[in-house]
C-alpha positions in Angstrom: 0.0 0.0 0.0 1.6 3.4 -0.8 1.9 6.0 1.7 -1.6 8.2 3.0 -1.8 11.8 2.2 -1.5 14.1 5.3 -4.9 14.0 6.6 -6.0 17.2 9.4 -7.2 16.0 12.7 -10.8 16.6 11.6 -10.4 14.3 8.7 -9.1 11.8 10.6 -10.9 8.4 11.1 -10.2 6.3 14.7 -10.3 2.7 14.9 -10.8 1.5 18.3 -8.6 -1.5 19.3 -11.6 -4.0 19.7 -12.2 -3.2 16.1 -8.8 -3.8 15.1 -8.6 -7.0 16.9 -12.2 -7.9 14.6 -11.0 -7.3 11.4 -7.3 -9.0 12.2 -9.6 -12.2 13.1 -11.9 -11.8 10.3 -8.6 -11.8 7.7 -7.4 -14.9 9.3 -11.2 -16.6 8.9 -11.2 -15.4 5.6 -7.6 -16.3 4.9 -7.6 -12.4 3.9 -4.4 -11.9 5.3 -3.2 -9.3 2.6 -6.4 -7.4 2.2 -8.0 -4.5 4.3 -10.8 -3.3 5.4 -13.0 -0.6 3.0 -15.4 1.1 4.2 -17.7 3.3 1.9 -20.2 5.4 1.9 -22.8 5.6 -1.2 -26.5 6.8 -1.8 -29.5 4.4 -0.2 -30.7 2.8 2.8 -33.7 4.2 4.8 -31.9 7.6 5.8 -29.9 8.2 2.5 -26.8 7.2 3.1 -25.2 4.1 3.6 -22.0 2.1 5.2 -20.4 -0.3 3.0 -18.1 -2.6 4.8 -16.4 -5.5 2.7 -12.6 -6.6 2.6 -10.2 -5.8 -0.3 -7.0 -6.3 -1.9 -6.6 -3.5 -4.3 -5.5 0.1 -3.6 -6.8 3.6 -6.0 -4.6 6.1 -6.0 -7.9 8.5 -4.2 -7.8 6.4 -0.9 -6.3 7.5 2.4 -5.2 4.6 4.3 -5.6 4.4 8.4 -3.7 2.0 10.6 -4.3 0.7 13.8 -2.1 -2.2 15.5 -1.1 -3.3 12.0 -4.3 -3.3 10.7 -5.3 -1.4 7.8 -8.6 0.6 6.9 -9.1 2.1 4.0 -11.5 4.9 2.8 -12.1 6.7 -0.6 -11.9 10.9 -0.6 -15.7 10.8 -1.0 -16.5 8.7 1.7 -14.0 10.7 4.1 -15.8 13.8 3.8 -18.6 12.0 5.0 -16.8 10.3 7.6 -14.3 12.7 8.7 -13.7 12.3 12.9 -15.7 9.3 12.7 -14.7 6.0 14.8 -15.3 2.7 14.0 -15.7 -0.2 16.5 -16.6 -3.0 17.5 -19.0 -4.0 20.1 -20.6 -7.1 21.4 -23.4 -6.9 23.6 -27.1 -9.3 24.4 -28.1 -8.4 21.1 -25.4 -9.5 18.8 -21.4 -8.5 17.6 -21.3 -5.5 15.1 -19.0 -3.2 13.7 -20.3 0.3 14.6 -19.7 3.6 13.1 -20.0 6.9 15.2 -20.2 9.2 12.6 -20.0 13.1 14.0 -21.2 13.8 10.7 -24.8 12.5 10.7 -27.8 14.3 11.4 -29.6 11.1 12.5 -29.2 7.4 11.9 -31.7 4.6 11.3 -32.5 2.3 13.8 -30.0 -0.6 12.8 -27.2 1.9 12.3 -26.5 1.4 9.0 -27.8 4.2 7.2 -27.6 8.0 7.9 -28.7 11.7 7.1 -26.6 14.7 7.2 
């Protein structure tokens, strides 16, 4: 993976280190172990927007690139400026393991967190 562009602290994406730990397994399940994570955000679901999560091997030259404990995540220009300061985790809880997003960005959210307003 090339180097990220200098991204400002506002722009910035955190991965907490129970997510980290999640997608490290999930490579290793997948025998993924060259790929990272991509998260994406496009038009759709019930609140306009949506998270795209999904694992992937190849790089564009548009994508910023943020590492946590050797883990990589990547995001597209486009998607950052809808998810700029956002942190992605995981959390397991009595109803169920999922990746969450907490997106500073969005106006409101649907109910299963995967779509948004801003």
């Amino acid at each position: 993976m090339s180097e990220a562009p200098t991204i400002s602290q506002e722009r910035r994406i955190t991965v907490t280190d129970s997510a980290a730990r999640r997608i490290a397994e999930l490579k290793v399940q997948e025998a993924a172990a060259g790929a990272f994570l991509r998260i994406a955000v496009s038009g759709g679901g019930c609140s306009g927007f949506q998270y795209g999560l999904s694992f992937d091997d190849q790089q564009n030259p548009e994508d910023v690139v943020f590492e946590r404990d050797g883990v990589a995540v990547v995001v597209d220009e486009v998607s950052l400026d809808l998810l700029a300061g956002a942190e992605i985790d995981f959390v397991e809880d009595l109803m169920g393991a999922s990746f969450q997003i907490r997106n500073p960005n969005a106006a409101s959210s649907c109910g299963c967190g995967n779509s948004f307003s801003i």
